[in-house]
C-alpha distance (Angstrom), angle and dihedral (degrees) to the residues before:
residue distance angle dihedral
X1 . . .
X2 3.94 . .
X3 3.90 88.8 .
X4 3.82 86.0 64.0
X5 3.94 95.8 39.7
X6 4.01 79.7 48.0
X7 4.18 89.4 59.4
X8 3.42 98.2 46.3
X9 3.85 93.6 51.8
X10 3.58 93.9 48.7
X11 3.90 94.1 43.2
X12 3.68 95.8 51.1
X13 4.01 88.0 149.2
X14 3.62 93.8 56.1
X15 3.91 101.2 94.7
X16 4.04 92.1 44.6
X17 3.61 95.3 47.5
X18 4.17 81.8 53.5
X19 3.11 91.6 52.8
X20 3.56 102.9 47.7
X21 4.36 91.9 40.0
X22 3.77 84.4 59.3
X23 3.97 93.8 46.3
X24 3.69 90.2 59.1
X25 4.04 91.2 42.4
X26 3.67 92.8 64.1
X27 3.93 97.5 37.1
X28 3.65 89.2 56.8
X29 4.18 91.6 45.4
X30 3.73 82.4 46.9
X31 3.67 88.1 50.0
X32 3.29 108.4 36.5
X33 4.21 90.7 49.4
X34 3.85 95.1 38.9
X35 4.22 87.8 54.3
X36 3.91 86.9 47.5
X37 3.96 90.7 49.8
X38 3.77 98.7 43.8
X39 4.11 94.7 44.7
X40 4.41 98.0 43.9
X41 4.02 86.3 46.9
X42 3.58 113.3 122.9
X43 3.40 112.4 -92.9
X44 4.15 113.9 -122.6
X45 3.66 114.2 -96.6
X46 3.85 106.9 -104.1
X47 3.88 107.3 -159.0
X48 4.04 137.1 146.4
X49 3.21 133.5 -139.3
X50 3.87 144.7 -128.3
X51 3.69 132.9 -175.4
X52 3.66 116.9 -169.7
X53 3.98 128.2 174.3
X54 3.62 127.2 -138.4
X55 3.74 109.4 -154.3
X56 3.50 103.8 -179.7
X57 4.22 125.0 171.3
X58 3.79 94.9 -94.8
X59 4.22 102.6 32.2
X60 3.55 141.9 -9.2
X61 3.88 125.5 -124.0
X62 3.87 131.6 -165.1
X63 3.41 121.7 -148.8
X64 3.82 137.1 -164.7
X65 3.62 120.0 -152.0
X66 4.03 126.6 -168.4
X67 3.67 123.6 -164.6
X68 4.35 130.5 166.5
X69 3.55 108.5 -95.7
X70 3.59 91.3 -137.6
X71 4.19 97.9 75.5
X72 3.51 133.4 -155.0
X73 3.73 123.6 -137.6
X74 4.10 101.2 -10.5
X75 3.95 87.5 -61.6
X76 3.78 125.0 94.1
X77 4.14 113.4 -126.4
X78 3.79 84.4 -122.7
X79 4.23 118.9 -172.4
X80 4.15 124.0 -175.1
X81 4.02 97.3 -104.0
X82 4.06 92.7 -171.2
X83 3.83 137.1 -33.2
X84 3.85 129.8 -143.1
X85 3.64 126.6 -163.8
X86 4.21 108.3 -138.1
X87 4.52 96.7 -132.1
X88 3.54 104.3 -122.3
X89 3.85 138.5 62.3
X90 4.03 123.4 -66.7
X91 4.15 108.9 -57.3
X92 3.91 76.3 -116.7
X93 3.60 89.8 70.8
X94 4.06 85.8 63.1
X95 3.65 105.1 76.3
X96 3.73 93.7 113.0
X97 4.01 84.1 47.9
X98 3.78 106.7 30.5
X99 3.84 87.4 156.1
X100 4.31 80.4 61.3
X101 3.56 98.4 60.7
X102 3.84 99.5 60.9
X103 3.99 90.2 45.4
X104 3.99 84.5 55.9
X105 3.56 99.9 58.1
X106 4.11 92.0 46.9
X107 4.19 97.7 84.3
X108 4.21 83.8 57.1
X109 3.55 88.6 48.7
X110 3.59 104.6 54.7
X111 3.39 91.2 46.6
X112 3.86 92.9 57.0
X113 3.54 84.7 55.8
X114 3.98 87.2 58.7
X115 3.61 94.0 59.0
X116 3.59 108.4 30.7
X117 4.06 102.8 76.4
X118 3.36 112.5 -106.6
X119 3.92 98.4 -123.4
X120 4.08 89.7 68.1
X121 3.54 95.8 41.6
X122 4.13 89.7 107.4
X123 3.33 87.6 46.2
X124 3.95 104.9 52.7
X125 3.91 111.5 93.1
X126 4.01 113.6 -132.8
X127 3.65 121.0 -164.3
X128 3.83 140.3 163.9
X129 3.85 119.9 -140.5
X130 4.22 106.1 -164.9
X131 4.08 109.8 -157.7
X132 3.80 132.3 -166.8
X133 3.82 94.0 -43.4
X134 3.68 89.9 67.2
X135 3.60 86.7 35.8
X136 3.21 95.9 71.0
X137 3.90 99.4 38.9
X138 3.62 89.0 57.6
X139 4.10 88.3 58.2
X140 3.60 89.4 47.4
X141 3.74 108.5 33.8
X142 4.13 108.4 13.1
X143 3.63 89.7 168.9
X144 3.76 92.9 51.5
X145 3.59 91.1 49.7
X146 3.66 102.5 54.2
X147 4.03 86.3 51.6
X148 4.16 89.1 52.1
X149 4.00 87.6 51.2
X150 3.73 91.7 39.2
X151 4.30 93.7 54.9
X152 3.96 77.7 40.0
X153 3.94 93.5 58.0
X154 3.80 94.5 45.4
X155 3.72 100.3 54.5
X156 3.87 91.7 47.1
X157 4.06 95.4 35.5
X158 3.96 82.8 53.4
X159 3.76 93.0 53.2
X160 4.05 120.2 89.5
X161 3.37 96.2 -111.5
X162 4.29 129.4 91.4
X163 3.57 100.1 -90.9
X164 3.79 108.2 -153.2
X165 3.92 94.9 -171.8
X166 3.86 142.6 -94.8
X167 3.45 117.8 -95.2
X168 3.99 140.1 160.4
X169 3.49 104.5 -115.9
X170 4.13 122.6 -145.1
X171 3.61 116.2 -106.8
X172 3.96 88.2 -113.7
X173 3.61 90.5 63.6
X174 3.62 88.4 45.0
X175 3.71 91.4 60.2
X176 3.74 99.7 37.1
X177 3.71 97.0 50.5
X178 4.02 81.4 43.2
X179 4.27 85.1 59.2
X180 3.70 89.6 42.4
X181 4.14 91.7 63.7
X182 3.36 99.4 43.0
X183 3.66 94.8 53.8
X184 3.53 96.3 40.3
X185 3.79 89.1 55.0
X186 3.59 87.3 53.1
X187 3.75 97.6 49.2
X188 3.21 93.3 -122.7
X189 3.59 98.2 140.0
X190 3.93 89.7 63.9
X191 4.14 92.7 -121.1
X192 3.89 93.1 176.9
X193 4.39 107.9 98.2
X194 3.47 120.5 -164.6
X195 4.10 129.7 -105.6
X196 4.29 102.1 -70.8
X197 3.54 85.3 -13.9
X198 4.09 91.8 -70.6
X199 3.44 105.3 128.8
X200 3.75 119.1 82.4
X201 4.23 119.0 -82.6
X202 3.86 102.4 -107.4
X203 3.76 121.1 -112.5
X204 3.86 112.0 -100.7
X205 3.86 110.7 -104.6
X206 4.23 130.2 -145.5
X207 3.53 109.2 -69.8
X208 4.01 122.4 -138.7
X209 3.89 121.7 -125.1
X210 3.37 116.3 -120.1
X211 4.34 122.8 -139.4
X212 3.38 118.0 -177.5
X213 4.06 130.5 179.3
X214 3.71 131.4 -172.6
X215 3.46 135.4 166.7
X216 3.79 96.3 -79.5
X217 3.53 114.0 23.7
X218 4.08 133.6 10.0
X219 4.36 132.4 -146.7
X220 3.46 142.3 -145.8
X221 3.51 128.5 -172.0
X222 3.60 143.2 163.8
X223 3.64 152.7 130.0
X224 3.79 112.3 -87.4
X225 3.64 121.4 -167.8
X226 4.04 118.4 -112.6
X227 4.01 120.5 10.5
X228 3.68 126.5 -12.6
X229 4.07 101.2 -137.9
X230 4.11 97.4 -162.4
X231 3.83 108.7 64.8
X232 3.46 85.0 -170.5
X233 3.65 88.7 68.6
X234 3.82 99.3 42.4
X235 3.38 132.9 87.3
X236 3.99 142.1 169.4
X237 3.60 136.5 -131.7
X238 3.91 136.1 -177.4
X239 4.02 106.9 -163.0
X240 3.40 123.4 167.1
X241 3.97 88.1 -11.9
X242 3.55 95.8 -57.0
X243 3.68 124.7 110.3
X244 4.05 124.9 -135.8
X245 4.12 127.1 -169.3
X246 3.52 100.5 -162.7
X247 3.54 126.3 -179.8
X248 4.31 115.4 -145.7
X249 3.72 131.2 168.6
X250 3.65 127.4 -168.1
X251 3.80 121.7 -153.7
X252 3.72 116.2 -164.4
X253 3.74 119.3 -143.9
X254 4.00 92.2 17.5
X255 3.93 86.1 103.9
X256 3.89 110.0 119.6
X257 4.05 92.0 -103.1
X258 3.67 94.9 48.5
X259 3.58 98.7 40.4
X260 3.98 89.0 51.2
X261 4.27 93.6 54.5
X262 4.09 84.5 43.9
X263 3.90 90.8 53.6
X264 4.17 84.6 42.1
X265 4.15 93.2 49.4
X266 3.80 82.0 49.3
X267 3.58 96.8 62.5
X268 3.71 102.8 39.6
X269 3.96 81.8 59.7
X270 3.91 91.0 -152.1
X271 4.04 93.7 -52.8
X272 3.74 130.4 84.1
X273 3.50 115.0 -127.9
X274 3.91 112.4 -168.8
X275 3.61 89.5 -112.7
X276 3.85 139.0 23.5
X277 3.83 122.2 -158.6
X278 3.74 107.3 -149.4
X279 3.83 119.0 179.0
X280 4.53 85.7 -158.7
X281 3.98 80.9 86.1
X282 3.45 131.2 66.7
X283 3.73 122.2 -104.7
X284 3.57 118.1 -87.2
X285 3.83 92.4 30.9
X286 3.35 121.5 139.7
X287 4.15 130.1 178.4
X288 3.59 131.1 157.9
X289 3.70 113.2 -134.0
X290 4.16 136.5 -167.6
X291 3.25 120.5 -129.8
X292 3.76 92.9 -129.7
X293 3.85 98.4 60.7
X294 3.65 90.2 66.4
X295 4.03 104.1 39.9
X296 3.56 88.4 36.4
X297 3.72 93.8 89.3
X298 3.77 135.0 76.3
X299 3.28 95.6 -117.9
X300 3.99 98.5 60.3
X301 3.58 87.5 52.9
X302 4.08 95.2 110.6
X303 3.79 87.9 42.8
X304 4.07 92.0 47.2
X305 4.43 116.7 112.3
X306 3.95 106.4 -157.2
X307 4.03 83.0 -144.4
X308 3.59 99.0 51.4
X309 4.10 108.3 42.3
X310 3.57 92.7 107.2
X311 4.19 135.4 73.2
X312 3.70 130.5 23.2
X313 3.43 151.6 -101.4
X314 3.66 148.5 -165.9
X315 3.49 128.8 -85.6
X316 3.64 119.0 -164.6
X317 3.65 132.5 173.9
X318 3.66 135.5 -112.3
X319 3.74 104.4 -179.0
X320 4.08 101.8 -136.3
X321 3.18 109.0 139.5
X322 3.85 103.0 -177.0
X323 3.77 80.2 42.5
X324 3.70 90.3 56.7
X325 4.01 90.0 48.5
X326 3.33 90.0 57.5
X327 3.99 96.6 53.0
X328 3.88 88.2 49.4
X329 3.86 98.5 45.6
X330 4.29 76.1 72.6
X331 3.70 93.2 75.7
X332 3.61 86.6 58.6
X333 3.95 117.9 85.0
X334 3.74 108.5 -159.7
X335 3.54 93.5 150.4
X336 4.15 90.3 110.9
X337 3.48 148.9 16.2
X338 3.42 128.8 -171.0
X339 3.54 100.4 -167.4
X340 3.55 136.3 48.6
X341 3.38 100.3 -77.3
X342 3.65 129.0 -4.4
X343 3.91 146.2 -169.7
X344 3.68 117.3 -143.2
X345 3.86 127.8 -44.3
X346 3.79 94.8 24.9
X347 3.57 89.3 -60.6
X348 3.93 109.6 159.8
X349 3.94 108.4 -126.4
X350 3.69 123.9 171.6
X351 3.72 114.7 -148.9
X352 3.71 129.0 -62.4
X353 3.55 113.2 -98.2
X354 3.84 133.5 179.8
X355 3.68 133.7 -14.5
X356 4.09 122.0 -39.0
X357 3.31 137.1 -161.8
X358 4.24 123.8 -135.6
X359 3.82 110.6 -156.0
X360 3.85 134.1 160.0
X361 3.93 118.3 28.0
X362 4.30 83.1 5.9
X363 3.67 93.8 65.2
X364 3.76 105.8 31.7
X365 3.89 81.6 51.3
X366 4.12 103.3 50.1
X367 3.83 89.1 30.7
X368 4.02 92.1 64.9
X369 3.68 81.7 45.1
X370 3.60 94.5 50.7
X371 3.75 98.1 -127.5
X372 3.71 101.6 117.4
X373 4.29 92.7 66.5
X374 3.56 128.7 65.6
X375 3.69 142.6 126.3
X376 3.79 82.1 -113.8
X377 3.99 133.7 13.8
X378 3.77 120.5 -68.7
X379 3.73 98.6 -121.1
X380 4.21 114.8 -135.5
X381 3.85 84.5 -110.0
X382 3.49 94.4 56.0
X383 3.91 93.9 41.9
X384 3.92 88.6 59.8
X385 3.64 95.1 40.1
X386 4.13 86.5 56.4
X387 3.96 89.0 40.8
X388 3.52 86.1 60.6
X389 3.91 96.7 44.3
X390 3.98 89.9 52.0
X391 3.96 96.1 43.3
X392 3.96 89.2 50.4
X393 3.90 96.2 50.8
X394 3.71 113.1 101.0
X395 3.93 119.4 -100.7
X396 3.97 96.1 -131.5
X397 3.88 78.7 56.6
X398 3.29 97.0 45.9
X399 3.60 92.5 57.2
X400 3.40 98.6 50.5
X401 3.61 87.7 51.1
X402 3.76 99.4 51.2
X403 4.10 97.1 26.2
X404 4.26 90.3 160.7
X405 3.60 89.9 54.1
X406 3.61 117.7 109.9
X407 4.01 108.0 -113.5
X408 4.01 88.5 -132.1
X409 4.04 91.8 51.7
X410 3.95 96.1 40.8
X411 3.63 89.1 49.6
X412 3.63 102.5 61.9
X413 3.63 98.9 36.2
X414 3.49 86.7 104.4
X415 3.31 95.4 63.4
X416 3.66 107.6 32.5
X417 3.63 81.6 58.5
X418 3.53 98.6 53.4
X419 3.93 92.8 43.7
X420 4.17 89.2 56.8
X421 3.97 91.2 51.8
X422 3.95 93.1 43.4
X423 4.32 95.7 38.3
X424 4.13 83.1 48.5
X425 3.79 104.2 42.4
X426 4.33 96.3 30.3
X427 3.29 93.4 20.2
X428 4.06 109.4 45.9
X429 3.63 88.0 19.0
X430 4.17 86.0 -116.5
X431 3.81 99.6 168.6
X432 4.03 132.0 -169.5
X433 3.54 89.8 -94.7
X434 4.11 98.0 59.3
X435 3.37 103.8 22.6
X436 3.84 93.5 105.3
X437 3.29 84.2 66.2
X438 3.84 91.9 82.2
X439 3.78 120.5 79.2
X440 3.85 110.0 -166.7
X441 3.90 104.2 -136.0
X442 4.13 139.9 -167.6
X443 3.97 99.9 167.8
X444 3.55 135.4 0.5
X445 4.22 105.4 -157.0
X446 3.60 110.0 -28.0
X447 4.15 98.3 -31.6
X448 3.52 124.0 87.2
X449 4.11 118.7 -120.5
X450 3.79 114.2 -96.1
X451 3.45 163.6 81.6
X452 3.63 99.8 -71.9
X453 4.12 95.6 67.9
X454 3.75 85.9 56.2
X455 3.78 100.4 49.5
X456 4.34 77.8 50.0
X457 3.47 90.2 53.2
X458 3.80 93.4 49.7
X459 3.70 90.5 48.5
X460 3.87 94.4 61.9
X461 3.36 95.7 61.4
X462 3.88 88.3 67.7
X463 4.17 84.8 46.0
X464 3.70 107.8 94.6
X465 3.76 114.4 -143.9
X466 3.37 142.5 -122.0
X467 3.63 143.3 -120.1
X468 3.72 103.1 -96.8
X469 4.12 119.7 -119.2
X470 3.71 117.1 -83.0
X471 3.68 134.8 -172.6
X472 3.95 116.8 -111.3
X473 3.14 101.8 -101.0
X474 3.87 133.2 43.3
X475 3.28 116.2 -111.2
X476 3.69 106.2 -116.0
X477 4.10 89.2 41.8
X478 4.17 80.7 51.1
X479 4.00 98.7 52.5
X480 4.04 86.6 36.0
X481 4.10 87.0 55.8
X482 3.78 97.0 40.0
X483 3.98 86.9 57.7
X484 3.51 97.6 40.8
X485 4.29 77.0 58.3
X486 3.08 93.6 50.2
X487 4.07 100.0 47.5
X488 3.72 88.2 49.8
X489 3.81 88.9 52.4
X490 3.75 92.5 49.5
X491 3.82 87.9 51.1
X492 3.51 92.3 56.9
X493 3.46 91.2 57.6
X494 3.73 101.9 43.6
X495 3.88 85.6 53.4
X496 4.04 98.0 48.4
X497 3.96 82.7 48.2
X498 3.62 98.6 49.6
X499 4.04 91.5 40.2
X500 4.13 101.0 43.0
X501 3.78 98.2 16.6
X502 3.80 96.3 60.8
X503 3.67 91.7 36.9
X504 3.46 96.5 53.5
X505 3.66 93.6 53.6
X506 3.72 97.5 50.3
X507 3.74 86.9 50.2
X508 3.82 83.9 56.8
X509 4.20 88.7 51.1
X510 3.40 91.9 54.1
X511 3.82 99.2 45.5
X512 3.49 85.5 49.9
């Protein structure tokens, strides 16, 4: 017992260098584990935004794109973050009201400004892309159509974002930027690059041809092979360092609604009878129709009589579907072609070539009539056969069948479904033997099909990027600090050992 009371009055440093050993121990755990945490954290998501707005004839849509900030190849890796569909008709539909097309588009707005983060609101571009409706207003009314885009450019100018301008855009952009999505969807632009650019550049692969229909206007686009003849139809792209000559052709008032009052002024042959018997509508179908709806449009113009643009008439159905081919194969001139080959209406058209995808007014059209799922590829024989099954059922049965449906939608099936079969087969010169080769489309992943992902994709090419998110420390300084830690630590123990370990067992000797 005196030995120990000896020890403890010779080591009088013993319990502060204890305390201070163990101080250091647990700031360099601390340390070392806080260092660890804070470096492996995930790293905040660095993205951009994009807001672009589809203002087609019938509706307009907003969409939000997201892309990294840090892009590959000159092109942003852009997804479809969320769309919202503006309530109300097309802004074309405002001409009487321009000041009620920019109010309509404000609900969508505010609620991109809920989901973009607020810190790259100045930073996201807006635009508004105007199709055939607008199109057409502008041939009709050019003073009423600079007012519409006007209202439109002072509820999106007033909005926090970048606002890049509302234009109407040609139907050749409409149909390129349409071929852009699709593919891009697809990966067929081979986005994926290689560690420090080592690995080899990836061969380009077959693209898909995009078709596209709306209410005003339809597209189709694709890569032929050899020489495209028109250069009006031509165009060139560089995406992801590969380059595309693509041939697309836009043909205003071919869009379902259009093509439906053409095939109408057709019939009434410039007098108005008091009723028309049309077999596009199902039988039993009965709607009374003005005179002025249908010649009111552009696109009736060469069908219009001066004496007979006023009154009505009504239009019952007949339910003949190869009947109602026939009566829409009229709006089609293929009477001459000037080139080697042609579409419709002396359009030049090289040859078909590949696969192609339908989207828009296509899909939303065969998918009601289920002929865009199968376990195996509806055939263009069996599409007519079950256009002719649906146009021949009854419309009181119809109805009950189909009681959701909107009576304006379910009564034109008939003939928007007609119209795809004839514009595809006369029209594109789609035959039984290719026509598997069209896939009818509404969203490929997450993004919808259409011409507004393209324009997006476009736009980030002008986007310049940024330096992409990095942990605080480099790595090598990182692994060089977490040993130096870990040293220091070691130290700490090698010294308490070789102060209290050694003491502690010649305290032990003694005792003993």
């Amino acid at each position: 017992m005196d030995t120990k009371r000896d020890m403890k009055q010779k080591n009088p440093w013993h319990r502060q260098l204890t305390v201070v050993i163990a101080f250091l121990f647990v700031v360099g755990i601390i340390a070392l584990v806080t260092t660890a945490v804070v470096q492996n954290k995930p790293l905040p998501k660095n993205s951009k935004y994009g807001i672009v707005l589809d203002a087609g004839s019938s509706h307009t849509s907003l969409y939000i794109y997201e892309w990294p900030a840090e892009k590959q190849n000159d092109t942003g890796v852009v997804q479809q973050l969320h769309v919202c569909h503006v309530k109300g008709p097309g802004i074309s539909s405002y001409a009487m009201d321009p000041e009620g097309s920019g109010r309509s588009l404000q609900d969508c707005m505010d609620e991109a400004k809920r989901i973009i983060p607020e810190r790259r609101h100045e930073e996201t571009p807006v635009s508004l892309g105007a199709t055939a409706g607008m199109r057409l207003l502008k041939l009709q009314n050019p003073e009423g159509s600079e007012k519409v885009l006007s209202s439109v450019e002072k509820t999106l100018s007033s909005s926090p974002f970048e606002f890049q301008g509302a234009r109407i855009i040609t139907g050749q952009d409409e149909g390129a930027y349409g071929w852009i999505t699709v593919n891009y969807l697809m990966g067929n632009f081979k986005q994926g690059s290689g560690w420090l650019n080592l690995w080899p550049k990836p061969e380009t692969t077959e693209t898909l041809g995009a078709l596209d229909l709306g209410g005003a206007s339809t597209q189709i686009t694709f890569v032929p092979e050899g020489e495209i003849e028109s250069l009006e139809s031509s165009l060139y792209f560089q995406l992801y360092g590969n380059k595309y000559s693509v041939y697309t052709h836009s043909f205003l008032c071919y869009g379902k609604d259009q093509a439906l009052k053409i095939t109408l002024a057709k019939q009434l042959q410039g007098h108005v009878p008091d009723s028309l018997v049309d077999p596009c509508f199902n039988p039993g179908f009965i709607k009374n129709m003005s005179v002025h709806s249908i010649y009111s449009s552009p696109c009736t113009a060469g069908e219009r009589n001066p004496t007979s643009t006023q009154g009505g008439f009504h239009l019952k159905g007949s339910g003949n579907a190869p009947q109602c081919s026939e009566n829409v194969k009229q709006i089609f001139n293929l009477t001459h072609c000037p080139s080697s080959s042609c579409s419709f209406n002396r359009v030049y058209q090289p040859q078909l070539q590949g696969n192609f995808g339908a989207f828009s007014a296509y899909y939303f059209v065969m998918a009601f009539l289920n002929l865009t799922t199968s376990e195996r590829p509806v055939t263009l024989v069996e599409a007519k056969e079950k256009m002719r099954e649906f146009c021949s059922t009854p419309w009181q049965t119809l109805k009950e069948n189909f009681p959701k449906v909107k009576e304006k939608y379910l009564g034109e099936y008939c003939f928007s479904g007609t119209y795809i079969l004839t514009l595809l087969e006369t029209g594109y010169k789609f035959s039984p033997e290719n026509w598997n080769t069209i896939r009818f489309i509404k969203k490929i992943g997450d993004s919808d099909a259409g011409w507004t992902l393209g324009y997006m994709l476009n736009l980030t090419n002008m986007i310049p990027s940024e330096a992409p998110c990095s942990p605080p420390l480099p790595h090598a300084g990182y692994v060089s600090l977490m040993v130096i830690f870990s040293l220091l630590l070691m130290g700490l123990l090698v010294t308490g050992w070789l102060c209290f370990g050694k003491t502690t067992c010649t305290s032990q000797k003694e005792v003993v």
